[in-house]
TISEMAR-466784 format. One record per residue: x, y negated, z negated of N, C-alpha, C, O in turn; residue in one letter. Coordinates in steps of 0.2 Angstrom, whole numbers, plus 5000, padded with zeros to 4 digits. Atoms other than C-alpha are relative to their C-alpha. Example, Ala and Ser with C-alpha at 12.3 -4.5 7.8 and 13.67 -1.06 7.14 Angstrom:
REM residues 2
500450065000506250224961500449945000500949954997A 499650065001506850054964499649954997499949894996S 
//
This chain:
REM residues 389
499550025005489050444953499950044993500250024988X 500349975008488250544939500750054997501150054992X 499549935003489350694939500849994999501150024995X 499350025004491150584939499849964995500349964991X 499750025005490550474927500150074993500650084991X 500049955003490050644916500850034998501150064994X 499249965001491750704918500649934997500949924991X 499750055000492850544919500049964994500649954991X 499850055005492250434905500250034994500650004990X 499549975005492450584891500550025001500950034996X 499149965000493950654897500549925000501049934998X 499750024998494650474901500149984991500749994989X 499949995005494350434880500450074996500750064992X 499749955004494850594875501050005000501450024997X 499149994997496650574883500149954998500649944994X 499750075005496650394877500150014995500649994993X 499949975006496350464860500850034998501250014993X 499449975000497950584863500449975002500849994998X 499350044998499150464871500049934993500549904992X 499950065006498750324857500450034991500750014987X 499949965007499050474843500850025003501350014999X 499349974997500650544856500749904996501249894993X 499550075001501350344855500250004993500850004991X 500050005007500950334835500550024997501049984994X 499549945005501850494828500450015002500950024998X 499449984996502950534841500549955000501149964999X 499750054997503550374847500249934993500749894993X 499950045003503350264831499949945000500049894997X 500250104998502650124841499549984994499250024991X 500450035001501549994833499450005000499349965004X 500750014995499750014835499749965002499249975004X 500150044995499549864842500150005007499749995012X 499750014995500649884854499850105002499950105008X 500549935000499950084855499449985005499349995011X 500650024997498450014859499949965004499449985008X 500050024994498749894871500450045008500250025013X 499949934997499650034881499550055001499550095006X 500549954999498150134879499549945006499249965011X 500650044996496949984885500349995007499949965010X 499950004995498049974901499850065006499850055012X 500349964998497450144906499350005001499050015006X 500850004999495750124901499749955006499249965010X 500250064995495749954911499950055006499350065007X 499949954995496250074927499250035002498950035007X 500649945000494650194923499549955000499149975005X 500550045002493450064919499849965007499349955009X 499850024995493949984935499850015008499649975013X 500149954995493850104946499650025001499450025007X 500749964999492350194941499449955003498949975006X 500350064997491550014944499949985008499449965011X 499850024994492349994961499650075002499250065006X 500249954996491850184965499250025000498950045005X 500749994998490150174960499849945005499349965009X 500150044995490050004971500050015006499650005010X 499549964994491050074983499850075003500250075008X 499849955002490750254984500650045009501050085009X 499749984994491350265003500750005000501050045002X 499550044999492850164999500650034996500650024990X 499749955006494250284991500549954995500849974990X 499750065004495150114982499750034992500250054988X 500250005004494050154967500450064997500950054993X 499649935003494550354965500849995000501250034997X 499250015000496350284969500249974990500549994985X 499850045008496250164953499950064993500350074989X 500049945005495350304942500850064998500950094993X 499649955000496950414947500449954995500549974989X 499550045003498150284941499949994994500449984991X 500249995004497150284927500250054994500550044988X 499849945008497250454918501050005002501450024998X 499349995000499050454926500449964995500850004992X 499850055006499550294914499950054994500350084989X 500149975008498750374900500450084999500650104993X 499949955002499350554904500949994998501350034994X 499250025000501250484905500349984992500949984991X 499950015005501050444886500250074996500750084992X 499849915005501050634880500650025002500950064998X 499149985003502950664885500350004993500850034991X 499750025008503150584868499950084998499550084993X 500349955003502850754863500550064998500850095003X 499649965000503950884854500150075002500550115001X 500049924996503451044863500449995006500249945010X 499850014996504651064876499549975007499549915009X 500349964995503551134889499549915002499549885007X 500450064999502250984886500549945002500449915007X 499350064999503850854886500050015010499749985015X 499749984994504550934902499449995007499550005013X 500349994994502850924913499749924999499549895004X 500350085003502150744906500749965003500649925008X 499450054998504050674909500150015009500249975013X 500049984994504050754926499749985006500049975012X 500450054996502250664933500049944998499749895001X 499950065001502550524921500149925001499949874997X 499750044995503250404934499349985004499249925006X 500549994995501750444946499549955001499449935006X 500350045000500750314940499949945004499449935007X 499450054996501850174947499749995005499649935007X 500050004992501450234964499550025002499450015008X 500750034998499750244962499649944999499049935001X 500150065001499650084956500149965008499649945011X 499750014992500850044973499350005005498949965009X 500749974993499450134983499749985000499749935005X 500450035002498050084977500149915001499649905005X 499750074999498649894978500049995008499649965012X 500150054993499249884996499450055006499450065012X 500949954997497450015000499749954999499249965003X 500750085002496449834995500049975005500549945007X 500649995002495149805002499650075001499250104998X 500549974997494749935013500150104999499850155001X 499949925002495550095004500350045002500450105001X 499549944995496750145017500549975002500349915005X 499350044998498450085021500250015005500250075006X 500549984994498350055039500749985004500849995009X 499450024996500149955041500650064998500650104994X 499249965000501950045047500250004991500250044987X 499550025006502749955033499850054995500150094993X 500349985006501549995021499950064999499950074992X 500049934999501350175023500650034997500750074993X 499249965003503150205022500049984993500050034990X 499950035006503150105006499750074997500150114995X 500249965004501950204999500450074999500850094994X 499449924997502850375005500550004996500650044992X 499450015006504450304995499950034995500050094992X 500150005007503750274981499650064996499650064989X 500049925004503150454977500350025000500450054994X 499349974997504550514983500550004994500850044992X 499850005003505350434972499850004991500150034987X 500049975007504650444956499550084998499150094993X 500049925000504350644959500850004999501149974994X 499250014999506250654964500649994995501050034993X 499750025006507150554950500150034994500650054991X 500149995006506350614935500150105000500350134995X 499649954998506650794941500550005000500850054997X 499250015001508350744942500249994995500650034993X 500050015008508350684925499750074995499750054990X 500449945003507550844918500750065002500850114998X 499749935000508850974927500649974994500850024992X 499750015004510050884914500049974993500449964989X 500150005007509250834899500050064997499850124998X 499749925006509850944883500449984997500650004992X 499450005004511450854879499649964993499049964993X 500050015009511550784858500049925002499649894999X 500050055002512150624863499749965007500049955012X 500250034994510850534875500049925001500249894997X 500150055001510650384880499549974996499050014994X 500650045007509650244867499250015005498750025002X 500850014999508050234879499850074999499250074997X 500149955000508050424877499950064994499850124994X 500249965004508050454859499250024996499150054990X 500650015004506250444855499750075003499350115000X 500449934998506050614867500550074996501050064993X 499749955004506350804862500950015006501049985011X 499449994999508150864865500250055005500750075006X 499749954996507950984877499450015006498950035004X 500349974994507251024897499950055000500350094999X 499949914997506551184901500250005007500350065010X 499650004994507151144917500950014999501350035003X 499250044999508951094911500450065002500250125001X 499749974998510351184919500849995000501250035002X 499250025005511951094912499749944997499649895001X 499850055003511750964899500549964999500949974994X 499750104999512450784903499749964996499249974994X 500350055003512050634894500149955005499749935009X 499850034996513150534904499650025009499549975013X 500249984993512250624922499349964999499249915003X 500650025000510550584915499949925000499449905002X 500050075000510850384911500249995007499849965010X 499850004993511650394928499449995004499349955007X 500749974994510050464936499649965000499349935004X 500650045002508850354927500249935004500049905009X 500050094997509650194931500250005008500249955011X 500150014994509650234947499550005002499449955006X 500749994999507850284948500049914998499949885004X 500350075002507550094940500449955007500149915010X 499850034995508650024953499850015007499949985012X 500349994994507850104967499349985000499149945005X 500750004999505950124962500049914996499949875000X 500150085004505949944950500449945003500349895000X 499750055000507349864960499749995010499449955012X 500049994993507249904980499449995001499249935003X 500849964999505349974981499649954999499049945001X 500750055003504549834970500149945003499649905005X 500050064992505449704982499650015006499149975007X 500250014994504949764996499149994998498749955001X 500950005002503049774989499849934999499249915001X 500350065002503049604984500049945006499549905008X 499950034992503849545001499350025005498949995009X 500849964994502349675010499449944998499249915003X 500450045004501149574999499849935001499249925001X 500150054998501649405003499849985009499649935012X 499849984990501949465023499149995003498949955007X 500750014999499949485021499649954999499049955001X 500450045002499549345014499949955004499449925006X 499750054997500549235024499750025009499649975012X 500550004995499549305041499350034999498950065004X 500749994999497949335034499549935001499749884998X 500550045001496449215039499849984992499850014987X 500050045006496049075027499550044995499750054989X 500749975003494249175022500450074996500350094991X 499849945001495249335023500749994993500750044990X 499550035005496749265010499549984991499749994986X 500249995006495349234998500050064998500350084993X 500149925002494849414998500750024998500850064992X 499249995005496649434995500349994994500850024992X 499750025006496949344979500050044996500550034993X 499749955003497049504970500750024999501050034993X 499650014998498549524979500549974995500950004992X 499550025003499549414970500150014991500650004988X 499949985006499049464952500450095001500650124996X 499649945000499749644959501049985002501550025001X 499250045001501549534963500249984994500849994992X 499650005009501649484946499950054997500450084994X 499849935006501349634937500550055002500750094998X 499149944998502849744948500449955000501049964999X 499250045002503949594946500250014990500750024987X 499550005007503849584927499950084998500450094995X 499849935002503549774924500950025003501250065001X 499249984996505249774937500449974995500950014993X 499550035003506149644926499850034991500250024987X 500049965006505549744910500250055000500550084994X 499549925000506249904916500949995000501350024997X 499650034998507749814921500650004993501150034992X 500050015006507849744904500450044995500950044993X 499949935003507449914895500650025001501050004996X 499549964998508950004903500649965000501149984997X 499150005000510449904906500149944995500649924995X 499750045005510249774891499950034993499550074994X 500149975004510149844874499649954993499949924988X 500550035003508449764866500249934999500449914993X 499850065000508649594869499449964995498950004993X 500450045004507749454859499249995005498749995001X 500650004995506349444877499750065000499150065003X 500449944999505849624875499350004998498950025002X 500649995003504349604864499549945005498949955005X 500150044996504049444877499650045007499150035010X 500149984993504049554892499550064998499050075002X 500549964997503249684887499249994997498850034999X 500750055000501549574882499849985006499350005008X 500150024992501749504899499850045004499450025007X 499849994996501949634908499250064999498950085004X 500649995002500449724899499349985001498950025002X 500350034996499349604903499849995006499250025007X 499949984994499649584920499850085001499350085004X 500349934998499349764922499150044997498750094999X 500949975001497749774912499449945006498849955007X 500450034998497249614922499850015010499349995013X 500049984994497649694940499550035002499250025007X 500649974998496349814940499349985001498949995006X 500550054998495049694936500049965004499549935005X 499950054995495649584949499650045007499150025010X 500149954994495449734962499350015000499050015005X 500749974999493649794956499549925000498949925002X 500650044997493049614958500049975007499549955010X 500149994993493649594974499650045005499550025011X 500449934996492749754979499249975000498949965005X 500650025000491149694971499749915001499249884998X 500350085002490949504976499650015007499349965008X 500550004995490049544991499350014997498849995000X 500949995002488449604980500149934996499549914995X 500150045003488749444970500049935007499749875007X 500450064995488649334985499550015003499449965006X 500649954998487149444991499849964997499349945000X 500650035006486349354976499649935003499049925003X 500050044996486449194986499749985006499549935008X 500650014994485349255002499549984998499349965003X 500750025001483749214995500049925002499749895006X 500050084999484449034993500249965007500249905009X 500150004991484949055011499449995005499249965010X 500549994996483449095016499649925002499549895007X 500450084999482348945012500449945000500249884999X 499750054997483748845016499949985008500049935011X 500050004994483448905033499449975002499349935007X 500750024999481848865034499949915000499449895002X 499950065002482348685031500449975004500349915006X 499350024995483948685043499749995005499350025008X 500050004990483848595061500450035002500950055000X 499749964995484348685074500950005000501450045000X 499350035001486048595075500250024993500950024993X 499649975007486348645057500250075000500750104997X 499849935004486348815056500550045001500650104999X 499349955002487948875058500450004997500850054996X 499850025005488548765047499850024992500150014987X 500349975005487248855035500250055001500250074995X 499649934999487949025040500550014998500750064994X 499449995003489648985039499950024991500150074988X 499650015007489548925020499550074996499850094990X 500149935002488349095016500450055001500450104997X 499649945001489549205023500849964996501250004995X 499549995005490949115013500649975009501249955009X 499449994994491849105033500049945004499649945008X 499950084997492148905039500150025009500049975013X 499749994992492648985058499450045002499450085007X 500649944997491049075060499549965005499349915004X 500350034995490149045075499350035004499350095004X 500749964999488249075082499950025007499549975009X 500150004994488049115099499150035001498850085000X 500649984998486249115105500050035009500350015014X 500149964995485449235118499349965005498849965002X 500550024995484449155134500050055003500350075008X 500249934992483549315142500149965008500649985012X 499850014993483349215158500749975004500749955010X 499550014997485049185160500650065000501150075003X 499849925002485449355152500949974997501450004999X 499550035001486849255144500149974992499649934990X 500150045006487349195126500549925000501049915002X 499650055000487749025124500049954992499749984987X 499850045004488248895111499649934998499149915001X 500750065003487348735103499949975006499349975007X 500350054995487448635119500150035006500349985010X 500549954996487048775131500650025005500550045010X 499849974996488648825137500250074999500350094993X 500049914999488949035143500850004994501349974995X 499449975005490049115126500350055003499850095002X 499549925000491149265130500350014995500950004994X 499949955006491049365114500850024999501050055004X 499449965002492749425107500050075002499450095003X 500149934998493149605113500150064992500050024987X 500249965008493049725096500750044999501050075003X 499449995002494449765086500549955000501049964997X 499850065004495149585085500149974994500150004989X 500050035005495449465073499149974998498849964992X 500950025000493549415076499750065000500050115002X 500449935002492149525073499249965005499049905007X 500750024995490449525083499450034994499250094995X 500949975000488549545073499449985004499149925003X 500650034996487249545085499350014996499250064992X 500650015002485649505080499450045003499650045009X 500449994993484049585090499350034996499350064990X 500650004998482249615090499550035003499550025009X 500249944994481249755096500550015003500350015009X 499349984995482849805103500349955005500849965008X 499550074997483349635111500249974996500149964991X 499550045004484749545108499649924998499449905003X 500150085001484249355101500549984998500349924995X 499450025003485949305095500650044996500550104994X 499249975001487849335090500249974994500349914995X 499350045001488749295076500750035001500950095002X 499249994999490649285077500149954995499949894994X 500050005007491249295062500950034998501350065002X 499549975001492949325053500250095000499750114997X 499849945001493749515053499950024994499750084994X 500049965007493649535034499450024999499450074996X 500550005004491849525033499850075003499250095002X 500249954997491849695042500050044994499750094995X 500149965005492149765025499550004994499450034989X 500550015004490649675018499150005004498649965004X 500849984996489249755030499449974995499149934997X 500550005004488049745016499949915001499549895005X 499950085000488349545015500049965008499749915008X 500150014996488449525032499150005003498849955007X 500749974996486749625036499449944996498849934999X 500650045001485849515025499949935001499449905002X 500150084997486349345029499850005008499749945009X 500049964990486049435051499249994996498849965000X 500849994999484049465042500049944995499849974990X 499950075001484149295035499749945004499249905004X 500050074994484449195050499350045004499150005007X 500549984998482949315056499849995007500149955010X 500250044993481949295073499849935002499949915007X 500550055000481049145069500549945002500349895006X 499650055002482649045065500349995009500449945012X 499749994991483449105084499649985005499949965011X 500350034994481849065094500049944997500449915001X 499950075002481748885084500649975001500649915000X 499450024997483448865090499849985009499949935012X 499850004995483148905106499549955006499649925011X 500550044996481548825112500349914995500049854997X 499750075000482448665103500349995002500249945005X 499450004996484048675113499449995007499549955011X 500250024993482648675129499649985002499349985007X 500350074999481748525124500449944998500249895000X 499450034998483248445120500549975008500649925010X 499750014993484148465136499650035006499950035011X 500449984993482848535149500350065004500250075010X 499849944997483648695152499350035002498750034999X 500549974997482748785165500250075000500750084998X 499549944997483048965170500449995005500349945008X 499450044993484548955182500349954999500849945003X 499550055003485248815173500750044998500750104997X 499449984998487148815174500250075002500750105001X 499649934995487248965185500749985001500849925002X 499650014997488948975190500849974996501449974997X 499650035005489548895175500450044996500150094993X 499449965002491348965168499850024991499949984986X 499950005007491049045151500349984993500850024992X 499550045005491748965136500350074995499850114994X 499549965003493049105126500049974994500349914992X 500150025007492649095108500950024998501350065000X 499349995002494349075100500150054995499850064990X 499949925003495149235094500549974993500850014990X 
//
């Protein structure tokens, strides 16, 4: 991580600098409101690099970093050199939709649903598409009101409209802010509403990226087809917010697997403490997963079975359920079956798996077969129990 922070954290100041100076002089904003503009970029980068150094497998982080300078670079349109105007107003938009991406890429960095894919796909599409559109016709004198603070002329332009370019814009907002950010919100809840309960916490991020494209949606909304209402200064606080608070929602979701990692120690010597009949009830609540289940391994039946010794049939792979086996000099000593999510927190997994250790698995098993007197060859024949998927 050495060589992106080296690059990343001075150029992502140096651009903050510029886009804070670009809002000031150009724009005439407030430096409050300058500056909170600026800290929603920085958020992005601070975030990101968090998540990337965490992560480095995971591309979510380098996703958020992009969205990062992309916010901050979207400020320098304010600027009255054509040339810089016309290529800032051009990727301006871009952020938008790496915000989109990044969002429905959580946890695992890669956007893996139909829906979601296309979403994404749109939503470049569309803020490349639009603002190019708006560009071959900016140059007219009398523009619209959102568009007096830029310079007066495209080097793109090839007829000057005023009337073409309000047109274009307020399409662009009813398609990317009004259609695109529905759908995001509906994808959003689509996952929530069929993810496991364990898998829904991991998700709570999720919903702080639902309020920040609704109110940034009903602030663009706002912006363009009412003309500076008295909620402006309301919304755009809100909507500010919300957008500095999303990234940090995303970079501790990434990171709460090494923060419950902290917690195996006190697994440990719990274990040590647990009767046999407890411990999956101890596994559950260290891996965070209430539906987690242990199957232990009886060599002479070549069979893994459950507390009161009947044959389990493991989940097949790629399920809803996930399988870690356990093993010992290369023999297997137990299973768990475990929720799906946790396949994205191996590290967390692996250590709660050398936790439960050997000691804990053979103290299982020679208590299960002075409890009930299993012999070898006990329940031969006996139909295996199907762990529920």
């Amino acid at each position: 991580m050495r060589t992106p922070l080296l690059i990343v954290v001075p150029a992502g100041l140096a651009l903050g600098i510029l886009a804070l100076q670009a809002q000031i002089d150009n724009l005439d904003s407030p430096t409050t409101r300058a500056l909170a503009t600026v800290a929603a970029g920085w958020s992005y980068l601070a975030a990101g690099l968090i998540a990337w150094a965490r992560r480095p497998e995971n591309r979510l982080g380098m996703l958020m970093v992009a969205a990062g300078f992309a916010l901050l670079l979207r400020q320098l349109r304010y600027n009255d050199d054509a040339l810089a105007f016309t290529t800032f107003f051009l990727l301006g938009e871009l952020g938008y939709a790496l915000i989109g991406h990044s969002t429905l890429a959580y946890p695992t960095g890669r956007v893996t649903d139909r829906a979601e894919r296309w979403l994404v796909r749109a939503g470049y599409a569309a803020v490349l598409v639009f603002p190019f559109a708006v560009l071959l016709f900016y140059g007219a004198t009398a523009l619209p009101p959102q568009f007096t603070f830029l310079p007066e002329k495209s080097i793109l332009l090839i007829h000057a409209s005023a009337e073409a370019v309000e047109q274009i814009y307020k399409a662009y907002v009813i398609v990317f802010f009004g259609v695109l950010a529905t759908m995001f919100i509906a994808l959003i809840v689509r996952r929530l509403v069929r993810a496991t309960p364990r898998s829904r916490k991991m998700l709570a991020p999720l919903l702080v990226a639902a309020v920040a494209a609704a109110l940034r949606a009903v602030f663009e909304v706002v912006l363009i087809f009412i003309d500076r209402p008295f909620a402006y200064d309301y919304l755009f606080w809100w909507q500010i917010c919300a957008f500095i608070a999303l990234p940090i929602a995303l970079m501790l979701g990434l990171v709460r697997a090494r923060l419950a990692r902290a917690t195996v120690g006190d697994l440990v010597i719990e274990l040590e403490r647990t009767p046999p009949h407890g411990l999956q009830d101890a596994l559950a609540k260290g891996l965070d997963d209430p539906s987690l289940e242990v199957a232990f391994w009886l060599p002479e039946r070549k069979a893994f079975v459950d507390d009161v010794g009947r044959p389990i049939i493991l989940p097949a792979e790629g399920g809803p359920r996930a399988v870690t086996r356990l093993e010992h000099d290369g023999e297997p000593i137990a299973a768990l079956v475990h929720d799906a999510s946790l396949r994205e927190e191996p590290a967390l997994v692996e250590a709660v798996a050398a936790a439960v250790g050997f000691s804990s698995s053979t103290r299982f098993i020679r208590a299960f077969r002075l409890k009930t007197g299993v012999t070898p060859g006990a329940y031969r024949g006996t139909p295996g129990r199907q762990i529920k998927r």
